[in-house]
C-alpha positions in Angstrom: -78.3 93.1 25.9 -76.9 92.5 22.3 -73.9 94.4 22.8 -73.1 92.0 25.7 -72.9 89.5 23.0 -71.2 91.6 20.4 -68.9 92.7 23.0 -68.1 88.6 24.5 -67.6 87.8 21.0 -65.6 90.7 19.7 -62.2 89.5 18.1 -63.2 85.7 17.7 -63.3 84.3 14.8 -66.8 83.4 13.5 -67.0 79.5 12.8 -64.3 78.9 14.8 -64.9 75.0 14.1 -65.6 75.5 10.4 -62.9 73.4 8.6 -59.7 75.4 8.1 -58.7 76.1 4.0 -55.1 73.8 3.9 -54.6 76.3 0.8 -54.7 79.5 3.0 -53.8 79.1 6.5 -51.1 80.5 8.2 -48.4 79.0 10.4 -50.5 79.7 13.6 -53.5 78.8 12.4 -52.1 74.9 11.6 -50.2 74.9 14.5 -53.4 75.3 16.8 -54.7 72.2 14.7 -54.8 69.8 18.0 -51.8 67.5 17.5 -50.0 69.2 14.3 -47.3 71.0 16.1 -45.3 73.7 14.5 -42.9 71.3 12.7 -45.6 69.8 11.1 -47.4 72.8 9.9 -43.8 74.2 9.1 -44.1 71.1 6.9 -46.8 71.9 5.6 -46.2 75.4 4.7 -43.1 74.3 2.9 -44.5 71.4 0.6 -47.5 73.7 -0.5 -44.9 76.5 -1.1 -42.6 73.8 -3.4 -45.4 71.8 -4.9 -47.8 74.6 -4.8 -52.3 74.7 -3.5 -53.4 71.0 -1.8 -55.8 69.4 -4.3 -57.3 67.6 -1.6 -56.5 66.9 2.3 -55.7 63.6 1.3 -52.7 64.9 -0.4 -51.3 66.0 3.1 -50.1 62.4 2.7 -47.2 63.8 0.4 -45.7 66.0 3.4 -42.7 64.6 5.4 -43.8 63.7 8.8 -47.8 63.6 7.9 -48.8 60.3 7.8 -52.3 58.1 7.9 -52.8 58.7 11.4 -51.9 62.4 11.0 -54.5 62.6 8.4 -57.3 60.8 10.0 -57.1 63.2 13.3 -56.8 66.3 11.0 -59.7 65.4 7.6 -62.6 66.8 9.5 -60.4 70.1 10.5 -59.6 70.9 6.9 -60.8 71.8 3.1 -58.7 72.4 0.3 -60.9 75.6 -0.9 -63.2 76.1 -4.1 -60.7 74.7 -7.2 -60.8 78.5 -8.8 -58.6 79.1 -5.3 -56.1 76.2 -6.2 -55.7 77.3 -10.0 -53.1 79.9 -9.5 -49.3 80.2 -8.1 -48.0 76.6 -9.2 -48.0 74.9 -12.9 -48.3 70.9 -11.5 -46.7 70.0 -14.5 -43.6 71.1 -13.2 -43.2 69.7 -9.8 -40.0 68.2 -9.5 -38.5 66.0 -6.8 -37.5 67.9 -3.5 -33.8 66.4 -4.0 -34.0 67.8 -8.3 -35.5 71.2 -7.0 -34.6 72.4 -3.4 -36.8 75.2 -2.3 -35.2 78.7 -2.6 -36.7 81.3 -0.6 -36.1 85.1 -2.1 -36.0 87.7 1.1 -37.3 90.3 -1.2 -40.8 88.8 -1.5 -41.1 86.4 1.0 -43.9 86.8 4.1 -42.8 86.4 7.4 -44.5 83.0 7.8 -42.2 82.0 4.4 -39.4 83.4 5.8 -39.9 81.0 8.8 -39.0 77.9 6.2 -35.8 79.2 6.3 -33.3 77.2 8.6 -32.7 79.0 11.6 -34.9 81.5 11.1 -37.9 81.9 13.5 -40.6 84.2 13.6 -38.7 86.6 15.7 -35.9 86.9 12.9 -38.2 86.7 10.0 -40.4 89.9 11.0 -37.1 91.6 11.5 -35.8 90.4 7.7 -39.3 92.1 6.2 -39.5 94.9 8.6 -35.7 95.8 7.1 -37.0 94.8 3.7 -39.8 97.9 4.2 -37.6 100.5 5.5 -34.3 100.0 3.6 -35.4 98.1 0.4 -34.9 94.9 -1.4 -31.6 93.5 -0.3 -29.1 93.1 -3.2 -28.0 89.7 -2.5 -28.1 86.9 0.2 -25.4 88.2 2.1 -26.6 91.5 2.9 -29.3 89.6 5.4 -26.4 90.3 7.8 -27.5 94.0 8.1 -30.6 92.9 10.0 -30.4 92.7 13.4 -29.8 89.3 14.8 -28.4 87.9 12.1 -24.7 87.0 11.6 -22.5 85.7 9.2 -23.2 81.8 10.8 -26.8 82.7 10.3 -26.5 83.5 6.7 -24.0 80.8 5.5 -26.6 78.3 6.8 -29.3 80.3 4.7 -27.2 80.8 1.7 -28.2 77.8 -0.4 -31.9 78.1 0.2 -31.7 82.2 -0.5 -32.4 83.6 -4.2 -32.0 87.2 -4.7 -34.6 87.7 -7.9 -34.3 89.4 -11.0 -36.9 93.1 -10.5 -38.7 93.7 -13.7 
């Protein structure tokens, strides 16, 4: 009989109403988040990528579009992680205003769920950037995103001033 269980459960996630880490979910996870919506978790996504881990939930207060009613549905659902998960990937002290600092996405690095930040870019399109990315290489500027499939010249003038190509070490 306990492979009946093992077998009914197989492929869900244990604790599925544990409280979800702000710091590490994915776009699909924060869009399941009962009235989020995927422009709010895009949101979301894109704040903690610019400002960098959530010190606490209530900080979800900083997002565009998130606001106290937001929160209140949404406080129980999440955690911001242990703070030895929130240490790394942003200095604080240098946050600067979206308007000072706009986000800049490099194509070279980015996952498919950062790609998704991008305008006009959908999950469709952003698994096709990083699936070129693996088979051909890094791309050498902006304006080589037009050798992926499904994206055009149109697509890529909208993308240029959010796209960085990096310096490789």
């Amino acid at each position: 009989m306990w492979w009946l269980v093992c077998w009914a459960t197989w492929g869900v996630p244990a604790l599925a109403d544990a409280p979800l880490n702000l710091n590490t979910a994915s776009l699909k996870q924060l869009d399941a988040l009962p009235g989020l919506g995927a422009a709010k978790a895009l949101a979301i996504l894109a704040w903690r990528g610019e400002h960098g881990p959530f010190e606490s939930v209530e900080e979800l207060l900083r997002v565009p579009g998130i606001g106290p009613g937001t929160l209140a549905a949404l406080r129980d659902s999440l955690h911001c992680g242990e703070a030895a998960e929130r240490t790394v990937r942003v200095d604080r002290s240098r946050r600067l205003a979206p308007a000072v600092r706009p986000e800049r996405i490099d194509p070279n690095v980015a996952s498919v769920e950062e790609l998704t930040v991008f305008s006009g870019i959908e999950a469709r399109r952003a698994a096709a950037i990083v699936a070129h990315r693996e088979q051909h290489g890094p791309f050498a500027s902006c304006p080589q995103l037009q050798a992926v499939s499904g994206i055009g010249a149109a697509t890529v003038a909208n993308l240029l001033p959010q796209c960085v190509i990096s310096e490789t070490e």
